[in-house]
Every structure is written in structure tokens, then in C-alpha cells.
C-alpha positions as CSV (number, residue, x, y, z in Angstrom):
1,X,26.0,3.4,7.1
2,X,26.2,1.2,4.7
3,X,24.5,1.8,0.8
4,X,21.9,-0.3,-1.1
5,X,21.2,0.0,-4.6
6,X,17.7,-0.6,-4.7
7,X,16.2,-1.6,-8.4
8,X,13.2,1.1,-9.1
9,X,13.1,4.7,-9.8
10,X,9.8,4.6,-8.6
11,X,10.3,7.4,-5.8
12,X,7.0,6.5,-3.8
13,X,9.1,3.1,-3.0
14,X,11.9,4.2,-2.2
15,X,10.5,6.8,0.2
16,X,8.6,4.4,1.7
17,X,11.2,1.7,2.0
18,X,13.6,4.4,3.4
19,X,11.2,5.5,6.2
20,X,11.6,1.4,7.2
21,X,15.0,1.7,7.6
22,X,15.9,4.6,8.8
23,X,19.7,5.5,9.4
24,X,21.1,2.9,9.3
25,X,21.2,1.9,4.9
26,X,21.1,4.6,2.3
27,X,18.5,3.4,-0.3
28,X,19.6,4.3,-3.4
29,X,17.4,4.7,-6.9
30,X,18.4,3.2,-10.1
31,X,18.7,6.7,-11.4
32,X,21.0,7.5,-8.5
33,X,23.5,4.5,-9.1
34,X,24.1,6.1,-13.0
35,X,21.6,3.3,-14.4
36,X,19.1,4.4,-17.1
37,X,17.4,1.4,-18.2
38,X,13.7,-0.4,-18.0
39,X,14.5,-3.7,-16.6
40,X,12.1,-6.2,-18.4
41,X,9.7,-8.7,-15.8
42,X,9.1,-11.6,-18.3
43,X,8.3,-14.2,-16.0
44,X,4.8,-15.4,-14.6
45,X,5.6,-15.1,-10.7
46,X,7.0,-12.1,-8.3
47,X,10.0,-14.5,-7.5
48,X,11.5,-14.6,-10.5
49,X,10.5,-10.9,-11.8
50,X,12.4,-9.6,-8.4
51,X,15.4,-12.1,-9.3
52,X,15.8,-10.9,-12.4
53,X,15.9,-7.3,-11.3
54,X,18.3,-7.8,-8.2
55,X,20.8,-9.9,-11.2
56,X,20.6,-7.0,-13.7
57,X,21.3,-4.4,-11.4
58,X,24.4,-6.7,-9.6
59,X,25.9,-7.4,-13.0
60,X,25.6,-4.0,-14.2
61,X,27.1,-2.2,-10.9
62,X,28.5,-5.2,-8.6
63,X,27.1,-3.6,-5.8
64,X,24.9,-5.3,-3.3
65,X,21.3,-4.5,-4.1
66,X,17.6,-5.5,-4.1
67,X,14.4,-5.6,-6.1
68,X,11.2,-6.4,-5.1
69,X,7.7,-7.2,-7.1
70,X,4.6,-7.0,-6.0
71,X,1.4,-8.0,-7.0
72,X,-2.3,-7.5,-6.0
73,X,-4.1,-10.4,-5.9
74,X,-7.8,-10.6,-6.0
75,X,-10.2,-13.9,-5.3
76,X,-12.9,-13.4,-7.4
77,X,-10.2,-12.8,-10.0
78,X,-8.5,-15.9,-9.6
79,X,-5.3,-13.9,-8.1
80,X,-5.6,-11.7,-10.7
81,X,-3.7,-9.0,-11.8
82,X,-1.0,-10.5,-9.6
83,X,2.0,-10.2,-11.7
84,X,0.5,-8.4,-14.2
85,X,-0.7,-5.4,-11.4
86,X,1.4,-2.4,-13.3
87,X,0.0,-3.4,-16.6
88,X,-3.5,-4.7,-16.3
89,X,-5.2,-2.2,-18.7
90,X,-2.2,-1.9,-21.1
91,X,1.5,-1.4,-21.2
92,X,1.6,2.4,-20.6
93,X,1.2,1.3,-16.6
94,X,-1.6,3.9,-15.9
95,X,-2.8,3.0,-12.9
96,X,-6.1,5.3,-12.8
97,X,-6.8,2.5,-16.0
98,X,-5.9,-0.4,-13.5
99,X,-8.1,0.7,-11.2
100,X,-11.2,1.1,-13.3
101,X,-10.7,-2.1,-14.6
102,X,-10.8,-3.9,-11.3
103,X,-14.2,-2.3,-10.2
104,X,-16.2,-2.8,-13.3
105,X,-14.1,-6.3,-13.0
106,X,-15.7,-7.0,-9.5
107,X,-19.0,-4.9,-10.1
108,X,-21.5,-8.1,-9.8
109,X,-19.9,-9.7,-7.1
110,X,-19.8,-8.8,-3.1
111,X,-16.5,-11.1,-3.0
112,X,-13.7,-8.4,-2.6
113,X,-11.2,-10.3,-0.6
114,X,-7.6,-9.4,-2.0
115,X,-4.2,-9.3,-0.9
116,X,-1.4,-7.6,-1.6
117,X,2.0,-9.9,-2.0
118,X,5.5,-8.8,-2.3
119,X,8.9,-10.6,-2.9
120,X,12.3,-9.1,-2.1
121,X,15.0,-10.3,-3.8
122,X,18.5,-9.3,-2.1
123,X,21.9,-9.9,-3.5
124,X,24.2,-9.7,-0.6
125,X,28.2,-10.6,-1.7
126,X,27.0,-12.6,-4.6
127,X,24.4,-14.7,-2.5
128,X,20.3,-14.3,-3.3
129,X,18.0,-14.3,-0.5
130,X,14.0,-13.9,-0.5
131,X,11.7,-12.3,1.8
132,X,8.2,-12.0,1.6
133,X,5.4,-9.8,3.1
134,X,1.6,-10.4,2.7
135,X,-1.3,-7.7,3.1
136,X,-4.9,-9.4,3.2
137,X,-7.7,-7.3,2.7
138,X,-10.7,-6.0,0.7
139,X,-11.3,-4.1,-2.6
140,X,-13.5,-1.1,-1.9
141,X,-16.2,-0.1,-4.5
142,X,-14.8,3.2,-5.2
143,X,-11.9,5.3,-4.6
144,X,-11.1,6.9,-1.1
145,X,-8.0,8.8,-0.2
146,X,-4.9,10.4,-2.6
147,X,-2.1,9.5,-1.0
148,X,0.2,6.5,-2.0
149,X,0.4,5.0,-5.7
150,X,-1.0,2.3,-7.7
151,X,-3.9,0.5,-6.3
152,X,-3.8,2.2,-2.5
153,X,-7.6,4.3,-3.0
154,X,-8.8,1.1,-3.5
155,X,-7.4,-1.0,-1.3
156,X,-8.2,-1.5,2.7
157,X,-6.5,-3.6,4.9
158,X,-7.6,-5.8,7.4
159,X,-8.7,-4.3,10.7
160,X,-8.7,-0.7,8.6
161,X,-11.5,1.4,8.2
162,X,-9.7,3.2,5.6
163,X,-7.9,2.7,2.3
164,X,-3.7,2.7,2.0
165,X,-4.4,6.3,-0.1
166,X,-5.7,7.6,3.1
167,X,-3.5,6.8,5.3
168,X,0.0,8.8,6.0
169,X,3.4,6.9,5.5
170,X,3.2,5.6,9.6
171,X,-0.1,4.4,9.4
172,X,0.4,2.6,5.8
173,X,3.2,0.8,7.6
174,X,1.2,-1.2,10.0
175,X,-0.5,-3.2,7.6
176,X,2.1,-3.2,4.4
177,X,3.1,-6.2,2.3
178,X,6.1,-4.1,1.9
179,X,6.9,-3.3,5.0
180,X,6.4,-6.7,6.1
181,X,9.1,-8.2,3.2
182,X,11.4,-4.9,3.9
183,X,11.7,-6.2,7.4
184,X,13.0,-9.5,7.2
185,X,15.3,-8.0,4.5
186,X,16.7,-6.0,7.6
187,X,16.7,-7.7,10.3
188,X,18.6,-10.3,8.4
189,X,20.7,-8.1,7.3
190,X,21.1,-6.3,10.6
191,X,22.0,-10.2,11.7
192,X,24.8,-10.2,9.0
């Protein structure tokens, strides 16, 4: 089996990112690997935030490892919050906030169209390599479900009839952005 340091101590990610891969990696936390630090995401694009994750996290352990980003991206919105999806009411990253600011955001209009866009950045022996996974889909007017994190009681996939924060881990990962980046990340690395 071999072990990936994975850049997040969000635990919802790496659960769900370990139920991808099943036996054959051991995901491990930030928190896990001995490393106690808030990784700044300075740049403007998922790319570059996930780069810059997967490089601190290699320099600091010289481990292979990975980061992701992800953004939701709205139409009416102009791709909005995209990068900016953990902090789009304010730094603290409160997602209830984030979520009450993209309904009174989209209140006068019937466009909800959205997606949900990841990056993976892997560091494999000192090489990068990208993956990404796209979720399409709609913004709902209010909440349904409390399962999942961040914007999931909002959001509703294509060819759903329910929200991410209703759906169990199984279900979530038909339609997943993540899932869909997490993927390629292994069959590639599967390939290896």
C-alpha cells in the first residue's frame, strides 16, 4: 500500500477521497504527516492554489503528495465565487455565510446554472501532474439535505433530483467534481 500525504485537514475530504481509493493508498491528513500550518492560496485560479499546496507540503516532508482546489462556479455570477468559494462572505470561511450570500446573490434571477470545478495537483518523485473533474449543475433556492460540507445543501447535480447534502457518500460519487479529478489521479497512478 503505498501512502499519500494529502494537503487538507479538512476530514470530510479526506473521507471522501479515501472511499475513492480504497485499499490500495493510505490518504493521509496534514495533521497526520506532523504538519501544523494554514497553507496560504494567493493566486486567482484553482491551478495554481493546488500547486502551491502540493510544493509546500513536498518541500516541507519530501514525500509524494497532492492538493486539490476547488471552486463553485456560478453563471449568473460571472463564475463567481470560484476561487474565492471558502471565503465569499469573509475570511473566517463560514460556509452557512457562503451560502446565504449566493441565494440573496441569485434571488432575482431563474439562471442557476453552476458548476463545481476541481484541480488536483500531484507531486509524484519530484514531477507535478494535474487532473481535473467538472460537476455541472443548478443552485437550488433553499437548502435541502445535511450531509456533506460547504455548498452541498445547495447544490444539485445534473440528472439529480436531490442536493450533494442529501445524498450518502456512494451516491455523491456519481456526479462529483472530486471524484472525477481523484480518478485520473489514480488511474494514472495505478499506470505508474
Amino acid at each position: 500500500m503505498h501512502t499519500l500525504v494529502f494537503a487538507t485537514n479538512n476530514q470530510h475530504k479526506v473521507d471522501e477521497i479515501q472511499s475513492l481509493v480504497g485499499n490500495d493508498f493510505h490518504i493521509i491528513p496534514l495533521k497526520e504527516a506532523g504538519i501544523d500550518i494554514d497553507i496560504p492560496e494567493p493566486h486567482d485560479n484553482l491551478q495554481d492554489n493546488a500547486a502551491e499546496k502540493a510544493r509546500t507540503i513536498y518541500q516541507l516532508t519530501q514525500n509524494n503528495c497532492f492538493s486539490e482546489d476547488t471552486g463553485l462556479e456560478i453563471d449568473f455570477l460571472h463564475g463567481a465565487p470560484g476561487v474565492k468559494s471558502a471565503r465569499y462572505a469573509g475570511e473566517d470561511r463560514n460556509f452557512q455565510a457562503n451560502i446565504d450570500k449566493v441565494l440573496v446573490e441569485l434571488i432575482s434571477t431563474e439562471n442557476r446554472s453552476a458548476q463545481f470545478r476541481t484541480i488536483v495537483c500531484l507531486i509524484w518523485e519530484n514531477k507535478e501532474y494535474y487532473f481535473e473533474g467538472i460537476c455541472k449543475g443548478s443552485i437550488s433556492k433553499v437548502m435541502h439535505g445535511a450531509k456533506g460540507f460547504g455548498y452541498d445543501p445547495i447544490f444539485i447535480p445534473d440528472g439529480a433530483s436531490k442536493s450533494f447534502a442529501e445524498m450518502n457518500m456512494e451516491e455523491k460519487n456519481v456526479y462529483s467534481h472530486r471524484q472525477k479529478a481523484v480518478t485520473q489521479l489514480f488511474s494514472f497512478l495505478k499506470a505508474l
